[in-house]
DSSP file (Angstrom, degrees, kcal/mol; ACC not computed):
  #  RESIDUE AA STRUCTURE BP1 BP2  ACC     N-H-->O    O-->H-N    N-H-->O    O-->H-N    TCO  KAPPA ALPHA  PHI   PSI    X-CA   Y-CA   Z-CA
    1    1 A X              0   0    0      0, 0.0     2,-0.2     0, 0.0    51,-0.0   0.000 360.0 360.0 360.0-179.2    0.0    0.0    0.0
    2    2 A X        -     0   0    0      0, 0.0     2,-0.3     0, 0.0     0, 0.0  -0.693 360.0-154.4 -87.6 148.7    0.9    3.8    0.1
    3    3 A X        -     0   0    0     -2,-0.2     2,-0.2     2,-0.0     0, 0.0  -0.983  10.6-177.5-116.8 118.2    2.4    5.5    2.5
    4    4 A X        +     0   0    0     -2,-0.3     2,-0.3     2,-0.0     0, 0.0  -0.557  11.3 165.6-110.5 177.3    2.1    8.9    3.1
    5    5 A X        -     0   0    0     -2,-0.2     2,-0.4     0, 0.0    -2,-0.0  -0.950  24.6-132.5-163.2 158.1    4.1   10.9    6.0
    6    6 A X        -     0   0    0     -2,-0.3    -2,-0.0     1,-0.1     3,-0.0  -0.985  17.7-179.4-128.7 142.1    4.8   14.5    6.7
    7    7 A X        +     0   0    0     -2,-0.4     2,-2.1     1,-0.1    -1,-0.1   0.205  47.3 110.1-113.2 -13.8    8.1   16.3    7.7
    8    8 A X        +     0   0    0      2,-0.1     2,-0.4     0, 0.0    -1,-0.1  -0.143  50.1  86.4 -81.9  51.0    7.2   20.1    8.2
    9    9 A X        -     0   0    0     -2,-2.1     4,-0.0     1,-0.1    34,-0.0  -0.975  45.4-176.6-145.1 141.5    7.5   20.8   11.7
   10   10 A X        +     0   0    0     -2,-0.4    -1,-0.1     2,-0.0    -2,-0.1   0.331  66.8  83.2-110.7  -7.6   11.1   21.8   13.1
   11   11 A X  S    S-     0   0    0      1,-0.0     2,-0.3     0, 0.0    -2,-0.1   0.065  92.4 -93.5 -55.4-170.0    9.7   21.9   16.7
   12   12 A X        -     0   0    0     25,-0.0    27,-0.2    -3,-0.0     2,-0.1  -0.999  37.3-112.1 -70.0 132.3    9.2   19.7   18.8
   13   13 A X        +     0   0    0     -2,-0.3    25,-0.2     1,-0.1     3,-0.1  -0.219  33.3 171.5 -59.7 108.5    5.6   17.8   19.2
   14   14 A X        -     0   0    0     23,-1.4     2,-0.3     1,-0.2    24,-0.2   0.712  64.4  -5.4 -78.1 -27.2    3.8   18.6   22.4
   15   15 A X  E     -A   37   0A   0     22,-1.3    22,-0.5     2,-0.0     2,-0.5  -0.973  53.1-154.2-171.8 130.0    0.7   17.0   21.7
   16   16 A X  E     -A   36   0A   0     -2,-0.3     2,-0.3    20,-0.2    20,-0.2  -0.925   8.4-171.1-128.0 165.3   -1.5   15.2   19.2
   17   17 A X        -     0   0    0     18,-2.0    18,-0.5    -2,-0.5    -2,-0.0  -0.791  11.6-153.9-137.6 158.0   -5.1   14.8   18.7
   18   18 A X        +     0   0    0     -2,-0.3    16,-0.2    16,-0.2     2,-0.2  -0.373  35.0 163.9-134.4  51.7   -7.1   12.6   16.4
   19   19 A X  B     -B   33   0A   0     14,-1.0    14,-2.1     1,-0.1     2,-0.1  -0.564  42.4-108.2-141.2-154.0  -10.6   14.1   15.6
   20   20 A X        -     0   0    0     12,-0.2     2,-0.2    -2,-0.2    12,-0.2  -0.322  37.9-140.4-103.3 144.0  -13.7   14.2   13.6
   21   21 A X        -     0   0    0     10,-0.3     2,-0.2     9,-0.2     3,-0.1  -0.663  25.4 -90.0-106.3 165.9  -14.2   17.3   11.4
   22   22 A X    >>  -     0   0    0     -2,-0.2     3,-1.0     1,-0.2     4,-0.8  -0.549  39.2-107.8 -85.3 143.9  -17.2   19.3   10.7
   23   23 A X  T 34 S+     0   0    0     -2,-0.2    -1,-0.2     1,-0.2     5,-0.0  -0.291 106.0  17.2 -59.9 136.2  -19.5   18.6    8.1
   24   24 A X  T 34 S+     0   0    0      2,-0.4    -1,-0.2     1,-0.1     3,-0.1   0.149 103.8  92.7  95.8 -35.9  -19.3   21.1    5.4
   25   25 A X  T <4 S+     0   0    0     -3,-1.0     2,-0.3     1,-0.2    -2,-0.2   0.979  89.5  26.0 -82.8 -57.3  -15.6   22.6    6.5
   26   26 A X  S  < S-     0   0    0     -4,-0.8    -2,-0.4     1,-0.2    -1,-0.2  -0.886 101.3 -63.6-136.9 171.6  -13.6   20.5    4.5
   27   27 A X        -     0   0    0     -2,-0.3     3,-0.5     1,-0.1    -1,-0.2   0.241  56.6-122.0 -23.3 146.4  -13.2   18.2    1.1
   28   28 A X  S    S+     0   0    0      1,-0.2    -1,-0.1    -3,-0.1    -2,-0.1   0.879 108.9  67.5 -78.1 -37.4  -15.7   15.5    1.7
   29   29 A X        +     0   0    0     19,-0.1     2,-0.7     2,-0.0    20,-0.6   0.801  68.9 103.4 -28.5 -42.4  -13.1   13.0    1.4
   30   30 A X  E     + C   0  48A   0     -3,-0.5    18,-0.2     1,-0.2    -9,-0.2  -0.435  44.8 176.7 -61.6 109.1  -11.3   14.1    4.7
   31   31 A X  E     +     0   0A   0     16,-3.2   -10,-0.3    -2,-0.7    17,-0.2   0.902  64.0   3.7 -75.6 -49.8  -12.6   11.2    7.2
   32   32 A X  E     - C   0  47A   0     15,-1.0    15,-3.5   -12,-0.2     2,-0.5  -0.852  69.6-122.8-136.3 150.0  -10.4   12.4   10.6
   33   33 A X  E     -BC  19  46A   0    -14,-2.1   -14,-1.0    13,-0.3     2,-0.8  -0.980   9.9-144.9 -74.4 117.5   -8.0   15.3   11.6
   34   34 A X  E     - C   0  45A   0     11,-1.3    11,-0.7    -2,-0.5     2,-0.4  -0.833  17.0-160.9-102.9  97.1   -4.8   14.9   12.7
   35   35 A X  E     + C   0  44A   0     -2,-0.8   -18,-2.0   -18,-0.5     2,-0.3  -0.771  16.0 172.3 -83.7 117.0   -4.0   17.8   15.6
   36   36 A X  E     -AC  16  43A   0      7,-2.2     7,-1.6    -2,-0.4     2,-0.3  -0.946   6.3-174.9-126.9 152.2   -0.3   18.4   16.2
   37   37 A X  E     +AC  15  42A   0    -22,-0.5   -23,-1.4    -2,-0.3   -22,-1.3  -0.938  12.3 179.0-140.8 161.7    1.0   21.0   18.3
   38   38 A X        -     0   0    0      3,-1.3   -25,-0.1    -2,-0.3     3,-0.1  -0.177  53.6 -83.7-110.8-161.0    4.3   22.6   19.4
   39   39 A X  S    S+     0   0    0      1,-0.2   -26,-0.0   -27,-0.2     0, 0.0   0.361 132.0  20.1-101.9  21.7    5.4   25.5   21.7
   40   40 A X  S    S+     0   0    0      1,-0.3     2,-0.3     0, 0.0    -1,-0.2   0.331 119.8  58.8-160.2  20.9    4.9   27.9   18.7
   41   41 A X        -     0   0    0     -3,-0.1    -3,-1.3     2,-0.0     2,-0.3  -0.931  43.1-165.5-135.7 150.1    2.4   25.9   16.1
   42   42 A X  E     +C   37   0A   0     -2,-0.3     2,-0.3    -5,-0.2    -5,-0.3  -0.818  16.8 179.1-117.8 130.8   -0.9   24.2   15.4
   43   43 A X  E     -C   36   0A   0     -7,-1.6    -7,-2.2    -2,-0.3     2,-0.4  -0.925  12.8-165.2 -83.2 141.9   -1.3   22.2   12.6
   44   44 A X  E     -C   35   0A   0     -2,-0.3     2,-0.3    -9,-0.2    -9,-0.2  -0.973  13.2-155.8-131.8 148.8   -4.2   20.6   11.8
   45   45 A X  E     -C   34   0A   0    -11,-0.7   -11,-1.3    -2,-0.4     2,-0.7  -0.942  14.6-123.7-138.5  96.1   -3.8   17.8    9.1
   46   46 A X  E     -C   33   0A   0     -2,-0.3     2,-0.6   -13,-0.2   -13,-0.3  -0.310  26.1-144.8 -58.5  96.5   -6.7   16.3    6.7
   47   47 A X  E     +C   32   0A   0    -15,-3.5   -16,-3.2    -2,-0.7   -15,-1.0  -0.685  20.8 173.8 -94.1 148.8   -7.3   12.5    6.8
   48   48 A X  E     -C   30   0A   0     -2,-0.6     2,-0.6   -18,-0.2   -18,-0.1  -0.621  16.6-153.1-122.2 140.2   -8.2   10.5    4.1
   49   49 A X        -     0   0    0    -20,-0.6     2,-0.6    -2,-0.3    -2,-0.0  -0.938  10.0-150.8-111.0 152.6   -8.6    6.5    3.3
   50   50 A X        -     0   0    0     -2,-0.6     2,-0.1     0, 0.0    -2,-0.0  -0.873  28.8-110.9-112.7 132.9   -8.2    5.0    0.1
   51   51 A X        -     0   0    0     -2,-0.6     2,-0.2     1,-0.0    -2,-0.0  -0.392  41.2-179.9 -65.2 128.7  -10.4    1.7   -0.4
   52   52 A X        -     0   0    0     -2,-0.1     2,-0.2   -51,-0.0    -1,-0.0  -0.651  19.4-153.8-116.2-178.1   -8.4   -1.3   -0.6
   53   53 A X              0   0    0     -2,-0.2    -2,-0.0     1,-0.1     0, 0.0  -0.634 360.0 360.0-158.9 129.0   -9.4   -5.3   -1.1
   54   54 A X              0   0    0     -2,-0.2    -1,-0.1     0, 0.0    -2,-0.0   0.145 360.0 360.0-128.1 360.0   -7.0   -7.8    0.3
């Protein structure tokens, strides 16, 4: 399968979050959010699934 990863944070991660986005705020696709913060960022991160069969 694919693997995607991201690399754009030069902090360090104080916290992460996992949660459900509001309807209607983003691409319908986007399942979960992925909350990272540091001691000078928030990022918030769109997750997605791809349909597999194995």
């Amino acid at each position: 399968g694919d693997l995607a990863y991201f690399d754009g944070l030069s902090e360090t991660i104080l916290s992460v979050g996992l949660v459900k986005p509001r309807t209607g705020i983003f691409q319908p696709h986007i399942r979960q959010l992925l909350v990272l913060t540091t001691p000078v960022d928030i990022v918030i991160l769109g997750v997605s699934f791809a349909n597999s069969q194995t």
